[in-house]
C-alpha positions as CSV (number, residue, x, y, z in Angstrom):
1,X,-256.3,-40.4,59.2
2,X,-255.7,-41.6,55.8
3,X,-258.7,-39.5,54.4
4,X,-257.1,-35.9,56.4
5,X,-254.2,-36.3,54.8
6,X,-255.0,-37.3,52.1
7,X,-257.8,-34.2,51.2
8,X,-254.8,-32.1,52.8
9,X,-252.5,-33.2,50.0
10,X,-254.9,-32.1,47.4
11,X,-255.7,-29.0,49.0
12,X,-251.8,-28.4,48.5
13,X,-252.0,-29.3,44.8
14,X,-254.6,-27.5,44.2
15,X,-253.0,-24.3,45.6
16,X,-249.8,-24.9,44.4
17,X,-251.6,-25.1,40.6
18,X,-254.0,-21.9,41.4
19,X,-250.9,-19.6,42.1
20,X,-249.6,-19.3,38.2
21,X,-253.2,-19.4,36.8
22,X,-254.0,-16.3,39.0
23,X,-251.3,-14.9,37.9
24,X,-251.6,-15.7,34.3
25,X,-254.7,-13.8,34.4
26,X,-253.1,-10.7,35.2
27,X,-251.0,-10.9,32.3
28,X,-251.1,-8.1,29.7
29,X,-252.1,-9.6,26.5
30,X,-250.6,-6.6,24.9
31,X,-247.3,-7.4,26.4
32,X,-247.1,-10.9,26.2
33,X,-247.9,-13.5,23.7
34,X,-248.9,-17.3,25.3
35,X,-247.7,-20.5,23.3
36,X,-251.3,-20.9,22.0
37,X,-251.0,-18.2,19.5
38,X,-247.8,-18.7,18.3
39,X,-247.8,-19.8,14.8
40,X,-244.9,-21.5,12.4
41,X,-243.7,-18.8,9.7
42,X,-244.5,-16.2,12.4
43,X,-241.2,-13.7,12.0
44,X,-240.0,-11.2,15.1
45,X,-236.9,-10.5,16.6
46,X,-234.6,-10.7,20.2
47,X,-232.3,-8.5,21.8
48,X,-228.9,-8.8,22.9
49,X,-225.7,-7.7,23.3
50,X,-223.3,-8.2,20.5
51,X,-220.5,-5.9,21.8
52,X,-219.4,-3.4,25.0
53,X,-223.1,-2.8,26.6
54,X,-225.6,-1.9,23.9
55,X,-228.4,-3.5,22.9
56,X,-228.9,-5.2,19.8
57,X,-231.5,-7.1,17.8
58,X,-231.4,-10.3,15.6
59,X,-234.0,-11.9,13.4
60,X,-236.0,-14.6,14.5
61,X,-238.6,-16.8,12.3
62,X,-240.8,-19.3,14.2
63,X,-240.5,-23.0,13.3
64,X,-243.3,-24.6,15.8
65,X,-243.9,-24.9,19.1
66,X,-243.1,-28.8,20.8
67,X,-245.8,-28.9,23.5
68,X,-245.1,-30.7,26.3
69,X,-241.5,-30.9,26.4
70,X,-240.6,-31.5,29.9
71,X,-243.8,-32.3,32.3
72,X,-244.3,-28.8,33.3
73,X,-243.1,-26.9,30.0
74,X,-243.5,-26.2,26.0
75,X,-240.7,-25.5,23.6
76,X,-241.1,-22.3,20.9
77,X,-238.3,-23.4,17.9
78,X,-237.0,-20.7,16.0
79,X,-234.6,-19.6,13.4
80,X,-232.4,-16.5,14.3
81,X,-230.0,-14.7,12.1
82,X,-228.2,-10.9,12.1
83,X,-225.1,-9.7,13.3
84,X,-222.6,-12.1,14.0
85,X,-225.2,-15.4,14.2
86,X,-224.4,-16.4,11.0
87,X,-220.9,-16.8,11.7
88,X,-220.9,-17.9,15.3
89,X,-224.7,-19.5,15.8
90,X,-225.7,-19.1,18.6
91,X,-223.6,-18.7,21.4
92,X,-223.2,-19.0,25.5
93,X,-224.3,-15.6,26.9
94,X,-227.2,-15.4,24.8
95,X,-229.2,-17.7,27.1
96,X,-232.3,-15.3,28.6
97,X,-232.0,-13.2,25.0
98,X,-236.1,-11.6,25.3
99,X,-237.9,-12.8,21.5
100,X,-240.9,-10.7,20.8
101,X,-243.2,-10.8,17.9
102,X,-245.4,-7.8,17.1
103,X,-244.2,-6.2,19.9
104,X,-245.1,-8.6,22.3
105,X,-242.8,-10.6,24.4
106,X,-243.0,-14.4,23.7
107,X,-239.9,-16.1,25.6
108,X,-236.1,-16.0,26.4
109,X,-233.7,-17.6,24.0
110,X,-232.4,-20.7,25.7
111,X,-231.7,-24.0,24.0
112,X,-229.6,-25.6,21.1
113,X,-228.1,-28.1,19.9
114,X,-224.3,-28.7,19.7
115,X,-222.6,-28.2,16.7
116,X,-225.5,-27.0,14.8
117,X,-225.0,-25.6,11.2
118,X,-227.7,-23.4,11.7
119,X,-228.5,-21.2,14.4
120,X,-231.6,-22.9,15.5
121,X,-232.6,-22.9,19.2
122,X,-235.7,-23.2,21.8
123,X,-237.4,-20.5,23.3
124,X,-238.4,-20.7,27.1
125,X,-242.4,-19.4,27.1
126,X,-243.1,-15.9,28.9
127,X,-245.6,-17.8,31.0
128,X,-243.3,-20.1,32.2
129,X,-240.6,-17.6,33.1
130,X,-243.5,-15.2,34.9
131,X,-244.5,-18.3,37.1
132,X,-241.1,-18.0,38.9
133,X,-241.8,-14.9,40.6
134,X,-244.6,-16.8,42.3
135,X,-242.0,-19.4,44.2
136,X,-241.4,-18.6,47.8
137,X,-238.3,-16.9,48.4
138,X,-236.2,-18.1,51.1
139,X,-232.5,-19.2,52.5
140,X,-231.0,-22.2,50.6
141,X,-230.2,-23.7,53.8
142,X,-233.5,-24.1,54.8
143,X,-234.8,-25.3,51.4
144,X,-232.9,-28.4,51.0
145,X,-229.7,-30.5,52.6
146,X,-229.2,-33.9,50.6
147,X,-228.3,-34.8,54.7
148,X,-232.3,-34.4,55.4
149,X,-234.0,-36.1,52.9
150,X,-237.7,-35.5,53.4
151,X,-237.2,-32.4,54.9
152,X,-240.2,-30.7,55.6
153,X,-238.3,-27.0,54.2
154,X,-236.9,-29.2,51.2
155,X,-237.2,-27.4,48.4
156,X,-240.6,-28.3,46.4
157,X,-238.8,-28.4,42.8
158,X,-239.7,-31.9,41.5
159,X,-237.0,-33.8,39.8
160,X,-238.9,-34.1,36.7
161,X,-238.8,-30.6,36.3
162,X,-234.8,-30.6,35.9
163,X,-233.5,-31.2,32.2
164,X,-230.7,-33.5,32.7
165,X,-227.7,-32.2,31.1
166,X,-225.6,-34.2,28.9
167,X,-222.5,-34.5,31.2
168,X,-224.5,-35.8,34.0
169,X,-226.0,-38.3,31.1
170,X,-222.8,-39.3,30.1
171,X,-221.8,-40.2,33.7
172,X,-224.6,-42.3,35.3
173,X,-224.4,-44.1,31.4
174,X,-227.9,-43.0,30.1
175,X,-226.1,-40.7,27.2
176,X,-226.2,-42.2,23.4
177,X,-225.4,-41.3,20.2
178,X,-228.5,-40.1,19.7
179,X,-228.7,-37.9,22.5
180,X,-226.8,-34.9,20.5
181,X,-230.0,-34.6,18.9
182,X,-231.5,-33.3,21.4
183,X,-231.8,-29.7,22.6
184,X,-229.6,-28.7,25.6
185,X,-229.6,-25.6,27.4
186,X,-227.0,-23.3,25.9
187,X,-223.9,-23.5,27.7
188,X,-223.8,-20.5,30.0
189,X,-220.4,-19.1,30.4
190,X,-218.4,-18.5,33.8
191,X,-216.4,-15.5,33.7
192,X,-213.3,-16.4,35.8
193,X,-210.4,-13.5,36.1
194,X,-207.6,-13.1,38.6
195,X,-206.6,-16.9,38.8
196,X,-203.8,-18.5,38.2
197,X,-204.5,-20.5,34.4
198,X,-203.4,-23.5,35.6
199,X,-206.3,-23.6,37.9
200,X,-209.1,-22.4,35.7
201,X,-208.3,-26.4,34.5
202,X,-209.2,-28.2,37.9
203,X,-212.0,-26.1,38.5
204,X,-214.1,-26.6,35.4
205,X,-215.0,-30.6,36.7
206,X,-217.7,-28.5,39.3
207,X,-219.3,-26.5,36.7
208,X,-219.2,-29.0,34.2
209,X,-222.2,-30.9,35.4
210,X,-224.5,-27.9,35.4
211,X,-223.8,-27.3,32.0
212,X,-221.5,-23.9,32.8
213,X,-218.2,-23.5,31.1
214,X,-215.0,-21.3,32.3
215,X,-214.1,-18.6,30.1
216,X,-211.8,-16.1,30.3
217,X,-213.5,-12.6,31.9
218,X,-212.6,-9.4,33.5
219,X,-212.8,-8.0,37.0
220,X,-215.3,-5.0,37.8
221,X,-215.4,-3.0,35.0
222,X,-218.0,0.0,35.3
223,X,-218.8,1.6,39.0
224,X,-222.3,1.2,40.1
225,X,-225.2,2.6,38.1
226,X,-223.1,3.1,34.9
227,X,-224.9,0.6,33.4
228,X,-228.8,0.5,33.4
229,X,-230.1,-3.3,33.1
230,X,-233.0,-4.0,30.7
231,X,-234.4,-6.5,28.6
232,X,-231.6,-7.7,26.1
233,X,-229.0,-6.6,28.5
234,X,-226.5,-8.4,29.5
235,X,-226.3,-9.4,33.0
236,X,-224.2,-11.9,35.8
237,X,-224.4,-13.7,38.8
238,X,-221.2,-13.3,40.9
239,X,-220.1,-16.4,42.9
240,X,-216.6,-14.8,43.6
241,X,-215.8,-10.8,43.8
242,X,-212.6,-8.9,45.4
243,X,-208.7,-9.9,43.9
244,X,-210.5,-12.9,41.6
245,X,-214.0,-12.5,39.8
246,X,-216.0,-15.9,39.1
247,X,-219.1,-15.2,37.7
248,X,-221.8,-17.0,35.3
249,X,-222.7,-15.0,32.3
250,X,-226.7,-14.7,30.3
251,X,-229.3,-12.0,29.2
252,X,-231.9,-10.2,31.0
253,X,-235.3,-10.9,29.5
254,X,-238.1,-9.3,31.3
255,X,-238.2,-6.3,33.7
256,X,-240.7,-5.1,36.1
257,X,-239.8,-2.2,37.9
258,X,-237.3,-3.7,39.7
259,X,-237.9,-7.3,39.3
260,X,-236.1,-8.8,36.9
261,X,-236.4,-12.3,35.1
262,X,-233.4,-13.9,33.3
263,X,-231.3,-16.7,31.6
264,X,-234.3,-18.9,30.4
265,X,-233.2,-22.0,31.7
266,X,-231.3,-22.9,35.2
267,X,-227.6,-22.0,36.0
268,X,-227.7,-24.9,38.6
269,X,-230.8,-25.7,39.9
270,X,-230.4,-24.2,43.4
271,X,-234.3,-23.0,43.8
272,X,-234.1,-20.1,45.8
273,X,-230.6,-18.6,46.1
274,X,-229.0,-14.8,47.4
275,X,-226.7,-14.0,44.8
276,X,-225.0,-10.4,43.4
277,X,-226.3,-9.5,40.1
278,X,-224.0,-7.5,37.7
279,X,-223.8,-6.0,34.7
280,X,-221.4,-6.8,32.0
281,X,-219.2,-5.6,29.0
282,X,-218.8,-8.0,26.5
283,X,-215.4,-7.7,24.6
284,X,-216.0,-10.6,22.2
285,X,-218.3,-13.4,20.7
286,X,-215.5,-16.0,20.2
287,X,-217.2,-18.5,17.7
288,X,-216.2,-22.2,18.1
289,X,-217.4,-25.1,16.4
290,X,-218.6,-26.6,19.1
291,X,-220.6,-23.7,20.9
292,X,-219.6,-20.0,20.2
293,X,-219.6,-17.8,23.7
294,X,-219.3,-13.9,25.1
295,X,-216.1,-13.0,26.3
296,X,-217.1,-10.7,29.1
297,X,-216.2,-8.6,31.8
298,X,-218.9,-7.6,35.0
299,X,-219.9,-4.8,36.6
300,X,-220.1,-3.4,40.3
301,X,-223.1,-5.3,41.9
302,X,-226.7,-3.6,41.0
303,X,-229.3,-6.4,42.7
304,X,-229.7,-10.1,44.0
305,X,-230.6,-13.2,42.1
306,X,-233.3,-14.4,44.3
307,X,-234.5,-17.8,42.4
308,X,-233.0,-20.6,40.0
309,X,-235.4,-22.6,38.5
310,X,-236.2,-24.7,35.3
311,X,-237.7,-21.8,33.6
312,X,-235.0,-19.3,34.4
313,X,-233.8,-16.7,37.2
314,X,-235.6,-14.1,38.9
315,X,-234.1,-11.3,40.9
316,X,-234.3,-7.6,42.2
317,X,-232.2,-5.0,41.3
318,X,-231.5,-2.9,44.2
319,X,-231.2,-5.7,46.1
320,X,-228.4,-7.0,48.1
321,X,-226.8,-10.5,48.4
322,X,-225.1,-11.4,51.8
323,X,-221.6,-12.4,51.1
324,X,-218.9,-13.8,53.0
325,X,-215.5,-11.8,53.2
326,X,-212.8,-14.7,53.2
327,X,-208.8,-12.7,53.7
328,X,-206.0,-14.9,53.1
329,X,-202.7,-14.0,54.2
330,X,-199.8,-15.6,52.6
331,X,-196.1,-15.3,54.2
332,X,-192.8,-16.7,53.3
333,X,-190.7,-18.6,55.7
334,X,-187.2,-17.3,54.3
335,X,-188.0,-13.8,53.0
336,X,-190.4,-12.6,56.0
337,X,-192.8,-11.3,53.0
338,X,-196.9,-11.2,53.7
339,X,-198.9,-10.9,50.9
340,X,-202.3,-9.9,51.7
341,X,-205.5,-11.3,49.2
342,X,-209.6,-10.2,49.8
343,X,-212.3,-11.7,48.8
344,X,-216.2,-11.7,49.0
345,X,-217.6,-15.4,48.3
346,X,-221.3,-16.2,47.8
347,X,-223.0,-18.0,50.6
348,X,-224.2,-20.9,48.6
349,X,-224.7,-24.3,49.6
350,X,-223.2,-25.3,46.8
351,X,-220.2,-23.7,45.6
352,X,-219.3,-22.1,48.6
353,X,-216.6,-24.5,49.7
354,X,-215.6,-25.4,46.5
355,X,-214.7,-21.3,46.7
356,X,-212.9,-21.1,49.3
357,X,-210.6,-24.0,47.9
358,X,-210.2,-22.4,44.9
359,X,-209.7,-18.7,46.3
360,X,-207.0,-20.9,49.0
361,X,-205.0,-22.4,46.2
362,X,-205.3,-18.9,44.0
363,X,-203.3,-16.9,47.0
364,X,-201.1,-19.6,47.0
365,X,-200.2,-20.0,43.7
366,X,-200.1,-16.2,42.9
367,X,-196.9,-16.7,45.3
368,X,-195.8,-20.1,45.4
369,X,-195.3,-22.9,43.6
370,X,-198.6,-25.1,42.3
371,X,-196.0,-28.2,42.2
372,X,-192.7,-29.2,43.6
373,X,-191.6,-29.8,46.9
374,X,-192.5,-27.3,49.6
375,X,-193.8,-26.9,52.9
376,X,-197.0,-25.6,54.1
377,X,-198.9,-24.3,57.7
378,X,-202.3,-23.3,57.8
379,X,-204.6,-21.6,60.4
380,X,-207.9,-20.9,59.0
381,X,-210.7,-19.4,61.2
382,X,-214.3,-19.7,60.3
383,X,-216.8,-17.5,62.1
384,X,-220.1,-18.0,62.6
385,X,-223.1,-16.5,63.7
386,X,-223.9,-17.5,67.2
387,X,-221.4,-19.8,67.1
388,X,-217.9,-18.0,67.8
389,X,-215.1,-19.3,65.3
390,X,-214.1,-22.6,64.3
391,X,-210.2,-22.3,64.7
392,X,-208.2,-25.1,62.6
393,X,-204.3,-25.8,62.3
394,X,-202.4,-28.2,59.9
395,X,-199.2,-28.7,58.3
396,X,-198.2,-29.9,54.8
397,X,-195.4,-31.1,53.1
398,X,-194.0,-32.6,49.7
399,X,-195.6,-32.5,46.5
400,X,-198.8,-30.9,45.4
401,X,-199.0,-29.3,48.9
402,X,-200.6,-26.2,47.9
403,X,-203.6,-28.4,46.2
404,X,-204.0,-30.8,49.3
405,X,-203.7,-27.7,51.9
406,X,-206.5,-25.9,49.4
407,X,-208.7,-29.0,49.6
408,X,-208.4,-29.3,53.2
409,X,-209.9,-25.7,53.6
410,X,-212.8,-26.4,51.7
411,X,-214.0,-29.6,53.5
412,X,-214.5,-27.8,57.0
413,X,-217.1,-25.7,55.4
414,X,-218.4,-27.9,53.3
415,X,-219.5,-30.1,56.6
416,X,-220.9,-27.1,58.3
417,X,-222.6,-25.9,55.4
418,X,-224.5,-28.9,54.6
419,X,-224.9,-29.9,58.2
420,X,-228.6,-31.6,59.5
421,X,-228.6,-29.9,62.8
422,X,-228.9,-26.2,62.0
423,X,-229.1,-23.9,59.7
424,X,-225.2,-22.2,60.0
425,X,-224.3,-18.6,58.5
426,X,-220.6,-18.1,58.0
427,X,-219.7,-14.4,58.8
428,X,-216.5,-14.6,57.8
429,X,-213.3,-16.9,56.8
430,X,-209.8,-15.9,58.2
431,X,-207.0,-18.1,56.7
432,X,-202.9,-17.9,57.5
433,X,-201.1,-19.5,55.6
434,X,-196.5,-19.6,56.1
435,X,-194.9,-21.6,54.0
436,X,-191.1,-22.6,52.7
437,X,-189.7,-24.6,49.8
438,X,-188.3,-27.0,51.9
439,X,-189.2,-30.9,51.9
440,X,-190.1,-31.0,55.8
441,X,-190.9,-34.4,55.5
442,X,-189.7,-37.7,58.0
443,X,-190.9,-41.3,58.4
444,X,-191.0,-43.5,61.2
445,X,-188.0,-45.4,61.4
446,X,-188.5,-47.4,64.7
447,X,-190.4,-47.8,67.9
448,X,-188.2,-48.8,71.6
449,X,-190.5,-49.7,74.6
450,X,-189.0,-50.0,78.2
451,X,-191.3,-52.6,79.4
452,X,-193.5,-55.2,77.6
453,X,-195.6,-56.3,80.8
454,X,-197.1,-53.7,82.9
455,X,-199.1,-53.4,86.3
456,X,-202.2,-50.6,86.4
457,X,-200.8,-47.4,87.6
458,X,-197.5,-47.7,85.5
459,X,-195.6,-45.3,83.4
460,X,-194.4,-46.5,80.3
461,X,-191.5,-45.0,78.2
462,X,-191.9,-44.9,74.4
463,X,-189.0,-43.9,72.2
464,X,-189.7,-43.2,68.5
465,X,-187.3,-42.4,66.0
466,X,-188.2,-40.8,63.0
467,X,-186.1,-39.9,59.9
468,X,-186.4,-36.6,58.5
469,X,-186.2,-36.7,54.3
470,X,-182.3,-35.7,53.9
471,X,-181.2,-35.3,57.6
472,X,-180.5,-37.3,60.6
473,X,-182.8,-39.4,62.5
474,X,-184.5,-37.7,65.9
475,X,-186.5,-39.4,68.8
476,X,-188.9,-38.2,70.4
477,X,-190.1,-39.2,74.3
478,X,-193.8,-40.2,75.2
479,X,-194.6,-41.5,78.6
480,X,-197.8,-43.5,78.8
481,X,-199.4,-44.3,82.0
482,X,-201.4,-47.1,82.4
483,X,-205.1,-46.3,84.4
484,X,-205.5,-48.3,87.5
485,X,-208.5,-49.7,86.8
486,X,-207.5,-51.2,83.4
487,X,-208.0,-54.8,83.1
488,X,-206.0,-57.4,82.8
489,X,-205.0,-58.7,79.4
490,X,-203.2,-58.6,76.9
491,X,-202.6,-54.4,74.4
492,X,-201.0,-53.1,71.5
493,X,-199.0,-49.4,71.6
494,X,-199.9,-48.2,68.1
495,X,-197.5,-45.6,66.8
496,X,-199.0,-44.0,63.8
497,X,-199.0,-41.0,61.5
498,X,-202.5,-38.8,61.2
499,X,-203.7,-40.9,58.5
500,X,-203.4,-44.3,60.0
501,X,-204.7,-42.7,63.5
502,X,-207.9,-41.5,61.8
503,X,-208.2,-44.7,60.2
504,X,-207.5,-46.9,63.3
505,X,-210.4,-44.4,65.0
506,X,-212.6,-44.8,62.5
507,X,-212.2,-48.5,62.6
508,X,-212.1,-49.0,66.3
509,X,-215.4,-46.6,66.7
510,X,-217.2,-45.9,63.7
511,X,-220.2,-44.7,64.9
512,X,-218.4,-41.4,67.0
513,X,-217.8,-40.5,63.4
514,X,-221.7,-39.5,62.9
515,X,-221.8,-36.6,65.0
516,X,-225.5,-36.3,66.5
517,X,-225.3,-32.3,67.0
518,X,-224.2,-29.4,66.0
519,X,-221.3,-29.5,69.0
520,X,-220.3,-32.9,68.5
521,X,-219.7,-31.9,64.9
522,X,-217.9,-28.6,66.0
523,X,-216.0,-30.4,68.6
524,X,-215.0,-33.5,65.4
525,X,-213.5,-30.5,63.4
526,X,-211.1,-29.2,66.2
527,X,-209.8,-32.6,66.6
528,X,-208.9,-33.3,63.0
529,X,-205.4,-35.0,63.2
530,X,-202.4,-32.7,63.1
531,X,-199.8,-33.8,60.0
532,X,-197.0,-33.1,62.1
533,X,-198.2,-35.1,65.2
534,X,-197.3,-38.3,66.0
535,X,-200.1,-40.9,67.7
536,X,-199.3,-43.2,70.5
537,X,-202.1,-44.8,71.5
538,X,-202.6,-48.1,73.9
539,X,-205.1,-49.8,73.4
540,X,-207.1,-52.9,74.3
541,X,-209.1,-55.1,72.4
542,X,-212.5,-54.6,74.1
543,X,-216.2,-54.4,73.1
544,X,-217.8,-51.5,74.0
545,X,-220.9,-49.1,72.8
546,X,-220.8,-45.7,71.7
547,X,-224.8,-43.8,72.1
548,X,-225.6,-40.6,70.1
549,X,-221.8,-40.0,69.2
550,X,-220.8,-40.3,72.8
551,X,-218.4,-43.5,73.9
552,X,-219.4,-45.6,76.4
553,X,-216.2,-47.6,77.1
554,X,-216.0,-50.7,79.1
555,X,-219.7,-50.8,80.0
556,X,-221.4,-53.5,82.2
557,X,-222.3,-56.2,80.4
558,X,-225.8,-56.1,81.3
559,X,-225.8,-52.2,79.7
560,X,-223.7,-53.5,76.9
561,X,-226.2,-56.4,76.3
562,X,-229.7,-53.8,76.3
563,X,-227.7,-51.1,73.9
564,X,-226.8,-53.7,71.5
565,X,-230.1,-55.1,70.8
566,X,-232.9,-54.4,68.2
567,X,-235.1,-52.8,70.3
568,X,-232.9,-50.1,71.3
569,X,-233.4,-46.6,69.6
570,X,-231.1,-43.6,68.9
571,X,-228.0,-43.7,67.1
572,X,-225.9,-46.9,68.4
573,X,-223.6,-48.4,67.9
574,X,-220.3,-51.3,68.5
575,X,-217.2,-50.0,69.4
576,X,-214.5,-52.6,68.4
577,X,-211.5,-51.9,71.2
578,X,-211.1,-49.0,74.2
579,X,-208.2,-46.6,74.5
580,X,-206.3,-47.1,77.8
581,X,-203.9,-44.3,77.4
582,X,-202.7,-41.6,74.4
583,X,-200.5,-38.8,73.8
584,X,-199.7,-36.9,70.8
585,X,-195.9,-36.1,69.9
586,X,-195.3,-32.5,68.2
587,X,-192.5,-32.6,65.5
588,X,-191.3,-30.0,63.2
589,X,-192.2,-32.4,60.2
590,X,-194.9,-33.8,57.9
591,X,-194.7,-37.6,59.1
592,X,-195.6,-40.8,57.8
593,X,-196.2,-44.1,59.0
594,X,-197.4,-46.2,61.8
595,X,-195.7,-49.4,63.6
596,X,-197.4,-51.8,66.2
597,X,-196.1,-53.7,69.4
598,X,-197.5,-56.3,71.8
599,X,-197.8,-55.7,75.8
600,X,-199.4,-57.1,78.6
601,X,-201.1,-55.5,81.3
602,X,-200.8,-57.5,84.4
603,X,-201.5,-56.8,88.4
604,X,-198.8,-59.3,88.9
605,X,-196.3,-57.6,86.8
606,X,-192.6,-57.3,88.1
């Protein structure tokens, strides 16, 4: 067995290496130029654009070529200069700029070195940037889920072929002084327009490990086939189109037909992806000491970026990314007003519920307030294919509503997304949201029971008071009846806000908390905890099991004694006490938190 797989394994290497030397034999030495005959003092030049949409060219003068650089890939270093480079180095935007000498293309401008006195930078090899068009295309969901680890449709990108960027350095400790001396991708910028500024802040932390930085852009500025894309032009790939534009900013470097190659380095390391492509107006090179960048604004959508890898991007223009069309609707409680926002998201692993947060909390604050006291209700519905829609309700209240009620949005998707079962495609995103300055806001104030000892088959009558932030304090009625098989022994009644009940659940049965289907996980999403509920739960302390995600509560002991031990297989696990009766209590109010009382259940009970 041993011997099968293992001459399987290098039948798999050996393919995998064959692909880019076939293909490196059908390359047109009068084209390209390989690493081998690239010489220091050699001088050429690159394209790109310096201003509104033409193409320009800038001096470049070979310094050497560092072999070896990363396991799979050589560095060209080179000198540039012209136009505004000896003002502003180089700059973020540039990143895919094509370098040719004698006509021939040798690379894509992609590395530097922060705060360089000289514009000095690395050149991705042609070869290396060729081999991407020999990757499989195919969806990101089936290509990798950090929930599947040895997947068998993981994507086959090794780590070792990832530069690590400096923030991600910085954070797991590994960064030094010395590491600014050494070459970093160029920062590639994201063109955001149509948010709110004060947001632009809190969503830089997700680009920022990927070596992307937030810029100020523009929305679509040309109509469809104003602008024709070639090497030196400048091109984008849109994450977010419609009343906000988000979209990451480089050069084209090769074009074949319609196959395009671009960036010379990774945006974020996706592998294959399904991504507009754009064109783009640049406005301005803003130079900075620390890295210059294009200010820029994009295009209507021309193609698809297909692949991210180390070496750069590869798409087709023509081609056409499938997005997903998220409408929020925003009304106001007192002034009966609806405003009305579209948008088309990427469908992306990734970012895609980081952008339906971010689109959330940009309708929101486009009309409301990003801080201070107000009031918040949500309905968002997610559809999917095969699936129906995923219909979710919550209320929020007090401070920083709008950037907890944005957050909350995400999260749902994020979990589907990413899930191990299946491979999901979200069709569309429908969110209400009404809201109202008001603080509608209470806290528990007490808890009245009408009986502390109880016979099986009772009712019992729970009174809880609660005391709405500047008003007068309201009870509210829940009748519990005890089941009649319920042992004897002694319970608790647990009255609780939605964060205590989840974590008393969680607690009490962690294991129903790793859903074991695609069902269980839609079914654990339509039972989020409601703000404005109230929990009243009896309960018993009372071992029990819970198999696949399913509660077995008050087994046999004989059951209870097989499940729990180390031979048995399938997700079990312990649960800690069994629910003997619940209800949830609606209020008009965000409330907060929880208070506990003794009972007995008894057959003898007067």
């Amino acid at each position: 067995m041993f011997k099968k797989k293992y001459l399987f394994l290098s039948f798999v290497f050996i393919w995998a290496g064959f692909i880019p030397l076939v293909w490196a034999g059908d390359r047109d030495p009068g084209r390209f130029m390989s690493v081998n005959e690239i010489k220091p003092g050699m001088k050429g030049y690159g394209l790109t654009v310096f201003s509104g949409t033409r193409i320009d060219t800038f001096d470049v003068e070979i310094l050497g070529v560092m072999m070896g650089v990363t396991p799979k890939g050589d560095l060209i270093l080179a000198r540039m200069g012209g136009g505004p480079l000896e003002k502003t180095g180089i700059y973020g935007g540039m990143s895919g700029s094509p370098i040719y000498i004698d006509g021939r293309l040798i690379g894509a401008a992609a590395y530097g070195w922060y705060y360089a006195k000289e514009p000095i930078g690395g050149i991705t090899p042609i070869g290396e940037m060729l081999d991407v068009w020999t990757r499989p295309v195919g969806s990101q969901e089936q290509q990798g889920s950090r929930t599947l680890p040895g997947s068998l449709n993981q994507d086959q990108q090794s780590i070792d072929e990832i530069p690590i960027p400096e923030e991600l350095m910085i954070q797991s400790g590994l960064a030094t002084a010395a590491s600014k001396a050494f070459l970093r991708q160029w920062t590639a910028p994201v063109a955001i327009s149509g948010f709110d500024d004060r947001l632009i802040e809190l969503m830089a932390p997700a680009f920022e490990p990927y070596g992307l930085v937030p810029v100020q852009g523009g929305g679509a500025a040309a109509e469809e086939g104003e602008i024709s894309l070639q090497p030196g032009s400048t091109v984008a790939a849109q994450l977010i189109s419609g009343d906000a534009s988000v979209s990451v900013v480089g050069t084209l470097t090769y074009r074949e037909g319609d196959r395009v190659l671009a960036f010379g380095h990774p945006m974020y390391r996706a592998g294959s992806i399904d991504l507009p492509m754009t064109g783009g107006i640049v406005h301005l090179v803003f130079p900075s000491q620390e890295r210059s960048f294009k200010m820029t604004s994009t295009t209507r959508p021309v193609g698809s970026f297909q692949q991210d890898r180390r070496a750069g991007t590869a798409g087709l223009i023509g081609g056409r990314a499938e997005l997903i069309p998220c409408t929020i609707h925003v009304g106001h409680g007192q002034s009966n007003v609806l405003e009305i926002y579209h948008y088309e998201l990427a469908h992306d692993r990734i970012f895609t519920p980081s952008l339906v947060g971010w689109v959330t909390a940009n309708s929101l604050a486009a009309t409301e307030r990003l801080q201070g006291r107000s009031s918040l209700r949500i309905h968002t519905d997610i559809r999917l294919q095969q699936h129906g829609a995923v219909a979710l309700e919550n209320v929020y209240a007090g401070d920083m509503t709008l950037l907890q009620a944005a957050a909350d949005a995400a999260a749902p998707v994020s979990l589907l997304m990413d899930n191990p079962f299946e491979r999901i495609h979200v069709e569309g995103i429908d969110i209400s949201v009404e809201s109202e300055e008001t603080m509608r806001t209470a806290t528990l104030d007490a808890v009245h029971v009408d009986k502390l000892a109880v016979r099986p088959g009772d009712t019992i009558n729970v009174t809880v008071l609660i005391r709405p932030h500047q008003g007068s304090i309201t009870s509210l009625q829940a009748k519990l009846t005890i089941p009649e098989d319920a042992p004897d022994g002694g319970a608790q009644i647990l009255v609780a806000d939605a964060k205590t009940a989840r974590a008393f659940e969680k607690s009490r049965a962690p294991s129903t908390f790793r859903p074991q289907s695609l069902d269980q996980l839609l079914g654990f999403l339509q039972d989020v905890e409601k703000h404005n509920e109230v929990y009243v739960v009896v309960y018993q302390l009372a071992q029990g099991i819970a198999v696949n995600g399913e509660e077995l509560p008050s087994p046999p002991h004989s059951l209870l004694s097989v499940m729990s031990s180390s031979r048995s297989r399938g997700d079990v696990g312990p649960t800690k006490a069994s629910i003997v009766s619940e209800q949830h209590l609606v209020t008009d109010y965000v409330v907060t938190g929880s208070i506990a009382t003794d009972i007995a259940i008894n057959k003898r009970a007067r």
